[in-house]
N, C-alpha and C positions, 0 to 999 in steps of 0.2 A: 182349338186352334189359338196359338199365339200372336201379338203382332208388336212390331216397337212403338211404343210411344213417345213422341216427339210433341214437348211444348216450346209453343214460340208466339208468334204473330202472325197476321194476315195482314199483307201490306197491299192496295188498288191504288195508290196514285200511282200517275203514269203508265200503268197497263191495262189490259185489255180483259178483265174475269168476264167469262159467259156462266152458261148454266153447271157447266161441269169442269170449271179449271181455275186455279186462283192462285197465287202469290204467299209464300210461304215463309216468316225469316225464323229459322229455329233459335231458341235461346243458348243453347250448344250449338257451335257452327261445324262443330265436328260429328254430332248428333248420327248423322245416318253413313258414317263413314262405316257403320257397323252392318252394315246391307252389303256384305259384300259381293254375294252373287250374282244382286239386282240390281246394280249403281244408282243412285241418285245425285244428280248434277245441281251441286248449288254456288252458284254466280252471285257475285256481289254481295254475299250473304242469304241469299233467298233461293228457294225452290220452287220448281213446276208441280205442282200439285194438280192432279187429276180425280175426280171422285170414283173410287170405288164403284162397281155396279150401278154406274148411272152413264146416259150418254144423251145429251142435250140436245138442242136444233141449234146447227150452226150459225151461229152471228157472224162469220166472217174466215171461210172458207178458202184458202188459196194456198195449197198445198201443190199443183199444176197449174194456177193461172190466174187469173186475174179473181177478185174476193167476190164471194158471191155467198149470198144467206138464204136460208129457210125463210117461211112467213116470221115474220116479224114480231105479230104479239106473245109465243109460246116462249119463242128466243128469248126476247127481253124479260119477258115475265118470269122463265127459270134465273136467267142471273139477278135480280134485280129479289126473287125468292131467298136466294143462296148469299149476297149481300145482308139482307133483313135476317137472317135466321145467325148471322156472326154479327150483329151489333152494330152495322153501317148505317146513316142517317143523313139523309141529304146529299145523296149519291150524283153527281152532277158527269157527264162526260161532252167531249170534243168526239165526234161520229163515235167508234165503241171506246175510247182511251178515257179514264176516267182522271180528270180533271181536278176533282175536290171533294171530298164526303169528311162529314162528322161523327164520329172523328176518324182520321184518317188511315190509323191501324188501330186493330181489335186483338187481344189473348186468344188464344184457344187451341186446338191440341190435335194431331192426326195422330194416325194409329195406322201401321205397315208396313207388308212382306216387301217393298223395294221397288226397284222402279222398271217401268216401260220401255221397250226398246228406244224412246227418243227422251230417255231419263228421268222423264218424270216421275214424282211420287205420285204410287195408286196407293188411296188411304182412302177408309172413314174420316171425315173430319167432324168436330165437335169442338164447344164451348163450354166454361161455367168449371165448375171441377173438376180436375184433370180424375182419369180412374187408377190412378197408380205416381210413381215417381219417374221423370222423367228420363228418359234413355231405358227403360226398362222393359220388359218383355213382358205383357198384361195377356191375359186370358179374355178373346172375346166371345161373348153368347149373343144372345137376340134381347134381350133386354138392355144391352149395351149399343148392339145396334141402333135399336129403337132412338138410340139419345142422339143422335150423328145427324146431320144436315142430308147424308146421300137419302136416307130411311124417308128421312122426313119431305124430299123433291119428289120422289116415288108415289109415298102416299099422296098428293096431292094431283099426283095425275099432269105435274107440268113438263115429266122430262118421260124418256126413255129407258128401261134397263136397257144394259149393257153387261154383259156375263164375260168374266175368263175364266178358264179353270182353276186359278191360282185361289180363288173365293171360294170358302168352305162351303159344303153342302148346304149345313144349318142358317148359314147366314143367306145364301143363296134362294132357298127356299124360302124364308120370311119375305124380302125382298120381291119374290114373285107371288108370292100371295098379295101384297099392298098395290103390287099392281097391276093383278086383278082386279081387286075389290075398286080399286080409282075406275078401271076403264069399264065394268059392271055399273059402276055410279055416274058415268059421264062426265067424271070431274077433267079438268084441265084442260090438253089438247085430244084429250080421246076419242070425243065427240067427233072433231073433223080429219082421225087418223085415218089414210086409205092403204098403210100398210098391206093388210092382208084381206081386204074388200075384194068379193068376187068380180068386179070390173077394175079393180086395181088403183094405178094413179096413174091419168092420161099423162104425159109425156110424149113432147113434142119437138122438145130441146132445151137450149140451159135455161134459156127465159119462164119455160113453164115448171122449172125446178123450185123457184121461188114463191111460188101459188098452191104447189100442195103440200100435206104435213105427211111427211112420212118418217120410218127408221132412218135415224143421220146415215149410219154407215150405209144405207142402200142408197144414200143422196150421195154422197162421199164416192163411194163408187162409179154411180152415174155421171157425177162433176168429173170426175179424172176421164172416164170414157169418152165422153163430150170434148173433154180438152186436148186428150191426146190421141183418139182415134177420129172419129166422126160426131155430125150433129143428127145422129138418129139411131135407132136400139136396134137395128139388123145386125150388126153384128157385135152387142153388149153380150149377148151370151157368149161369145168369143173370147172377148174381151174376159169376163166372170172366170173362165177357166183359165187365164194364166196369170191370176190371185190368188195367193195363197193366204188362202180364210180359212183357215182348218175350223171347221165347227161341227159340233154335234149337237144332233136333236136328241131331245132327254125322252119325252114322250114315246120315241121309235126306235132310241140308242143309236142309230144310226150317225156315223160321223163321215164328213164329206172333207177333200182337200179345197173346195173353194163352194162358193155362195150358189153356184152354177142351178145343184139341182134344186133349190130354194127358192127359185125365180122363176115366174111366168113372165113372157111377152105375149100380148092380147093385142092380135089383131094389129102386130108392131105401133101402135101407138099407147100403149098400155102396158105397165109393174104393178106384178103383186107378189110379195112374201107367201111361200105355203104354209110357215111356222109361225106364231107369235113370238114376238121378241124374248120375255120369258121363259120360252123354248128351246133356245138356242143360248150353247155355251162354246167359245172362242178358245183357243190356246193361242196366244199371248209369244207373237213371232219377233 
């Protein structure tokens, strides 16, 4: 599988990077005009940049309502990851807005099939030597993976996969192997993940969304439930079925039109995933 490569910068003053999103100024500003199927929207000269097969604990959620976050330490700790692994020092911010870091952009290079239905670039991202010449169509394997910022938040056990189908197998595959071996090792936030824990994650309403670690998208889910239906999970599975979350489970091949059959409610005050995150692969709506 091929991807474009795009060199440019990484620019954080004045916005907002978590553990899986950052600020992009290509050194071609016309660069991904070449993605034509999968637009990528770049303002002011810069891009939305999303990681690749990774999905973080949100730091500041408010896509229905008012801003609301995961536990705090995993949050910060993957952005604050993903700053240090591009060459940021001294990364200072105003609540998440990043205020001052030295220096204040860094080089470094994505790599990707185009962008997200809300435009963003989904890329590998990397630094240090680009693997090809810019604007070009590079060949990616797992050894090139291996070199990329998303490979390297995985193995560490501080973020989340996040699968589409748009991500080759081979790379896909490596990817859930690293995060395995992290949540086997109790590295990161794995330790106190209740994803898929047979009593689940109590849930009581938005307030207790904040206290436990689980899959962003099943928080993400729960946040819009909370905000636009009810403040309790009687009817989230309601809710779950007029989402279209096309996902398949890889282990069973089974593919589902929303998250619905993936979900327990325990004792309505309790979620739990049936699949591990690395189980499950998205098609990209």
């Amino acid at each position: 599988m091929s991807m474009l490569l795009v060199l440019g910068e990484f620019r954080i003053i004045g916005t907002e990077p978590d553990g899986d999103t950052i600020q992009f100024a290509p050194t071609d500003p016309l660069a991904f005009e070449k993605l034509v199927d999968a637009p990528v929207e770049v303002k002011n000269g810069r891009a939305r940049v999303r990681l690749e097969g990774v999905d973080a604990l949100e730091t500041h959620y408010d896509r229905t309502g008012p801003r609301i976050r995961q536990p705090a330490e995993f949050g910060d700790k993957a952005a604050q990851e993903l700053l240090t692994f591009l060459g940021f020092g001294d990364v200072r911010r105003v609540g998440q807005k990043v205020v001052s870091a030295d220096p204040p952009q860094t080089p470094g290079w994505v790599l990707t099939q185009g962008g997200d239905p809300f435009k963003r670039c989904v890329a590998l991202i990397g630094t240090g030597t680009p693997p090809g010449a810019d604007g070009t169509q590079i060949p990616v394997d797992v050894p090139l993976l291996q070199t990329t910022v998303n490979h390297h938040l995985l193995k560490t056990g501080l973020v989340y996969p996040g699968f589409y189908d748009k991500l080759p197998r081979d790379l896909r595959g490596e990817l859930a192997a690293v995060t395995r071996q992290a949540r086997e090792a109790g590295l990161g936030l794995w330790p106190l993940d209740v994803t898929t824990t047979p009593g689940g994650a109590p849930i009581t309403g938005m307030p207790s969304l904040t206290e436990v670690v689980i899959l962003p998208k099943l928080f993400r889910r729960l946040v819009d439930h909370f905000n636009l239906v009810e403040q309790s999970l009687s009817s989230f599975p309601a809710y779950l079925a007029g989402q279209e979350d096309n996902v398949e489970v890889l282990s069973t091949r089974t593919k589902q039109l929303s998250l619905l059959p993936l979900v327990q409610i325990i004792n309505g005050t309790a979620v739990r995933m049936t699949a591990q995150p690395e189980d499950t692969v998205y098609t990209e709506g």
